[in-house]
N, C-alpha and C positions, 0 to 999 in steps of 0.2 A: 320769635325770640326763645320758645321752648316753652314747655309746658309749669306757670309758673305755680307750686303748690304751697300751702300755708306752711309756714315756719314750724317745725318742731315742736312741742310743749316745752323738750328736753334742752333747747338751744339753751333758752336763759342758765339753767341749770348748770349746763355744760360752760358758761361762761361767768360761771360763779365757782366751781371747780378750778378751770385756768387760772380766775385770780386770787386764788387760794393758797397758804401755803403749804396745803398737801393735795393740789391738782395735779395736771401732768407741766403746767409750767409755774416754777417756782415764786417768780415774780408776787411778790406782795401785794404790788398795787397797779395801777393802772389798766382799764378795761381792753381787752386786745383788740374790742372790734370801736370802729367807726363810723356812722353811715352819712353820709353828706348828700343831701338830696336837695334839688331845685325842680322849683315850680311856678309858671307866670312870674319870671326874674326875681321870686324868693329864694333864697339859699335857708334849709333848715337842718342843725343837727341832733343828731339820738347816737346814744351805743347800749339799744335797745332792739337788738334783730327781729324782734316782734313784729315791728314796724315797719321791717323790708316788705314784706308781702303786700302792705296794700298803697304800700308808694310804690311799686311797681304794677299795683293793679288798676289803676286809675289812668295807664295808657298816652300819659302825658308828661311823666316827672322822669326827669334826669338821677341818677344818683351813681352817689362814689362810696363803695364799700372797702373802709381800709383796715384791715388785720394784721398788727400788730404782736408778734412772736404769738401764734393761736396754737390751741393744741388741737391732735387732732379730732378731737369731737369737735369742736367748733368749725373747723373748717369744712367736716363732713356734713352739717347744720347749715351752714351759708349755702354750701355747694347747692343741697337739697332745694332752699326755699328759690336759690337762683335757677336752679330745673340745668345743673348744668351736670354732664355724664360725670358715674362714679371715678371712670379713668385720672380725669384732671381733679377732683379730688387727689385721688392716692399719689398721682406726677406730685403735687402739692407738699403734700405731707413727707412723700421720702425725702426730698430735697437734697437729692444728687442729680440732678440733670445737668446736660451742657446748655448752654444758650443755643437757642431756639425758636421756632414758631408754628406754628401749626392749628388748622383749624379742624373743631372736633364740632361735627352738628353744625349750631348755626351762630359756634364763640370761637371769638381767637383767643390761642392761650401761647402766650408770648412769655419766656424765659431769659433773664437777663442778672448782670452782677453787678455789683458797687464793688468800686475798688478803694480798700484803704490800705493806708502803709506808714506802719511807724517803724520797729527795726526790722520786719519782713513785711511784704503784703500779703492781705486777705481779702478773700473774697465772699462777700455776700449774695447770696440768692434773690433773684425777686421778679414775683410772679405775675403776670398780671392777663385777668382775664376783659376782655372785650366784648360785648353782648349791643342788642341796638338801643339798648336806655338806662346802658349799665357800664362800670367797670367797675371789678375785682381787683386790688391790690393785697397781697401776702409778702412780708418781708419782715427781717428782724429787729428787735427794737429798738439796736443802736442806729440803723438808717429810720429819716426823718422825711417822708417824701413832700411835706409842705415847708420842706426848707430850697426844695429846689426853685432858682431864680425865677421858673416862668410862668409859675405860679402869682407871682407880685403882681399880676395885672387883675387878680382875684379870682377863686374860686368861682365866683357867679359868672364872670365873663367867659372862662372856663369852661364850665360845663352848660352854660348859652350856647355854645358855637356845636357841639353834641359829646358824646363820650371820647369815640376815636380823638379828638383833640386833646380831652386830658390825656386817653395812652401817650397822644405825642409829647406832651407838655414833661411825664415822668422820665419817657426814653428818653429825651434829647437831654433832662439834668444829671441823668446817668452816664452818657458818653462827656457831656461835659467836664464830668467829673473823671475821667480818662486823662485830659490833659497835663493837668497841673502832678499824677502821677507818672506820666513818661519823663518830663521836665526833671522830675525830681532825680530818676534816675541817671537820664542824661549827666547830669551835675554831677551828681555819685561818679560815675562811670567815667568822668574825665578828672577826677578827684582821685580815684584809682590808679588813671595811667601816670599822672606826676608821681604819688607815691611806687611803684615800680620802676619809673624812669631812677630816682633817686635811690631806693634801695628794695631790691625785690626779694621783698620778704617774704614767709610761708604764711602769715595775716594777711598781706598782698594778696598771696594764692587762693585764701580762703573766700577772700570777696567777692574774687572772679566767680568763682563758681557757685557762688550765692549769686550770686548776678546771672549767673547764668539759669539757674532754677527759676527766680522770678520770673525771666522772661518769656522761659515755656510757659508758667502759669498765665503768663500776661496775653501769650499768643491764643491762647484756649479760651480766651475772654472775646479778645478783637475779633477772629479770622470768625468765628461764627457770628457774632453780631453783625457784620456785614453779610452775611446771608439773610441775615433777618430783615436787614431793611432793603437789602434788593428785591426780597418776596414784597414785601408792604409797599412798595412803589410799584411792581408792577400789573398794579389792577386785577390782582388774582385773587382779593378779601374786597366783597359786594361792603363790609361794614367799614371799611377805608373811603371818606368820602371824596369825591374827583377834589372837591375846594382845599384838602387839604394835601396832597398829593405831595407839593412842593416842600411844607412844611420834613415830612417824613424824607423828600430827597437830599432838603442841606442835611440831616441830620447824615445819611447816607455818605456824602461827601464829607463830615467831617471824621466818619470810621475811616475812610481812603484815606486822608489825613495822618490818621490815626497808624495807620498799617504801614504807611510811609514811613514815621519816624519810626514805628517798631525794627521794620528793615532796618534803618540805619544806627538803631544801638546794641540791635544784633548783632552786626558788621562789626560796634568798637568794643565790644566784649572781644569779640575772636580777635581782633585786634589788638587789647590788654593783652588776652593768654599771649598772643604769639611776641609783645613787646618782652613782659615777664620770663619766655623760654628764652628769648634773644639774648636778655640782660644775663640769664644765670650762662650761657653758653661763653658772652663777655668774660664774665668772670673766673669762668672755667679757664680760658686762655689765655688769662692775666697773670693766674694761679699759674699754671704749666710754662708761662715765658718766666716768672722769676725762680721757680724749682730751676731750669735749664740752666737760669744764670748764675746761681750757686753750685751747680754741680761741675760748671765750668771753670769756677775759682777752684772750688775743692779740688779736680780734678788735675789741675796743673800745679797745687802742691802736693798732692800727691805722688804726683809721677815723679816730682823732681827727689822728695823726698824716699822715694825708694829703688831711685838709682841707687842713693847713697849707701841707704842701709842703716838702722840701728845702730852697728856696729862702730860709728863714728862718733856717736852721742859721749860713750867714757872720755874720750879726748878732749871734744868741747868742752865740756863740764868742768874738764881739771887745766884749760885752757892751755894744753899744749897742739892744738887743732892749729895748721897753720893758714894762711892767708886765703887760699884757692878757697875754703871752705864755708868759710864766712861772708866771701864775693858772690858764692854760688845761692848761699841763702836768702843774703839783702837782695840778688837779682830776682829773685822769686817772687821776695814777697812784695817788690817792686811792681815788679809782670803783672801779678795779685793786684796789686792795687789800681794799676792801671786799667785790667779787667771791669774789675766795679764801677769804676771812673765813666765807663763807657757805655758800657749796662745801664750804668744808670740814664745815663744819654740819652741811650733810645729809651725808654720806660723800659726794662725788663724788668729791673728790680727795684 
């Protein structure tokens, strides 16, 4: 499991700092670490890192170490007493990686996101290291990882069965949590095309292509998470047990899932844009059939009217203009009206 060395003097220290408010995380209150440890079917807690070192020392206790917006001394403090390399520390602390997994030594350090979404989505980071009588979790502290459902059968049953089961147990409430936001968009995304069917507005426009940024964000979430769980099924991490195999494959199968419907609200986005160019092109032609159909009325009075000439108007006016004159005009604007009549007929105008 690595070389596991005593805790720091400085951890405490450095975790009295965090929950300070002039540490490096401003939060006032709440301690950021957690330490959940079982022993002979006792479940016992501390957020007293002191205490890591000789619940891991005694070669027999399970435990779950959960860090809660940590800063970085404290994570480089945990990292230490868990003997795990300084690299997944600092992976840790920058907290820009993509989803991922990778084994470093003799721990898996597994990279993964929550997804929430109120008027855009965001995405969360969250770390979790695997070791053989341990796991590491790191994430922020508006994710709650003992709210995930599969946890309800209780932390002691939990981490009875060994560590690698709680990693499952956290993964599988993460892609869960996947669903209910594709759904969301779905809805949006068909909420969209009735308003561009109806009137394709340039707020119409706007959505699309908000819509359309989510869903790259959303693809950078999924498309690698299914790598992750293709590696973790296929017996290439000794710390993945054969018993639980299956467990990590439905999870697998519900990323495929997952990637399916991604495909298909990719397809009804490009789909809005191309319904939204459709409709402004409509109305481009609607525009240009009833321009034609005025320029057609206008056009046959004017011709009539400049056979005549100008020159005829002083006669009208003092109504000595005789008969031909005034037969030639009501025929016009006759013609004229008839035109419109017909136009209108067909929809031009």
């Amino acid at each position: 499991m690595g070389d596991h060395r005593t805790a720091p003097q400085g951890v405490n220290a450095a975790l009295a700092e965090a929950a300070s408010p002039t540490g490096r995380d401003p939060r006032p209150s709440a301690d950021p670490v957690t330490i959940i440890a079982l022993r002979h079917g006792k479940v016992t807690e501390t957020r007293d890192a002191a205490d890591l070192h000789g619940m891991l020392a005694d070669g027999e206790t399970r435990v779950w170490i959960d860090l809660a917006d940590p800063s970085p001394d404290v994570v480089e403090s945990i990292g230490a007493s868990l003997g795990l390399h300084p690299l997944i520390a600092e992976d840790i602390i920058e907290s820009n990686e993509r989803a991922k997994v990778e084994l470093v030594g003799d721990v898996i350090h597994a990279v993964m996101f929550v997804l929430t979404r109120q008027r855009e989505m965001q995405t969360s980071e969250i770390d979790l290291v695997l070791g053989d009588r341990f796991l590491l979790s790191v994430h922020p502290g508006s994710w709650d990882p003992r709210s995930v459902h599969q946890l309800r059968i209780g932390i002691e049953t939990i981490l009875g069965q060994s560590a690698d089961f709680l990693l499952w147990a956290l993964l599988d409430g993460i892609v869960d949590g996947y669903f209910p936001i594709l759904d969301a968009y779905a809805d949006e995304i068909d909420e969209v095309q009735d308003d561009i069917i109806a009137e394709a507005s340039k707020a119409a426009l706007h959505r699309v292509f908000a819509l359309k940024r989510d869903l790259i964000r959303l693809r950078h979430v999924i498309h690698p998470s299914r790598e992750i769980f293709s590696r973790l099924t296929s017996r290439e991490f000794a710390l993945i047990g054969d018993a639980h195999l299956f467990y990590f494959r439905d999870v697998y199968d519900h990323l495929i899932r997952l990637s399916d419907e991604y495909d298909s609200l990719r397809e009804l986005v490009a789909g809005a844009l191309e319904v939204y160019l459709s409709t402004i092109n409509n109305n481009l032609s609607a525009i240009m059939k009833r321009l034609t159909g005025v320029t057609v009325v206008l056009a046959g009075i004017a011709a009539v009217g400049g056979l005549f000439g100008m020159s005829e108007a002083p006669a009208a006016f003092s109504g000595s203009e005789g008969f031909g004159f005034w037969a030639i005009t009501i025929g016009t604007l006759v013609v004229a009206g008839v035109v419109v009549v017909f136009l209108r007929w067909i929809d031009w105008i």
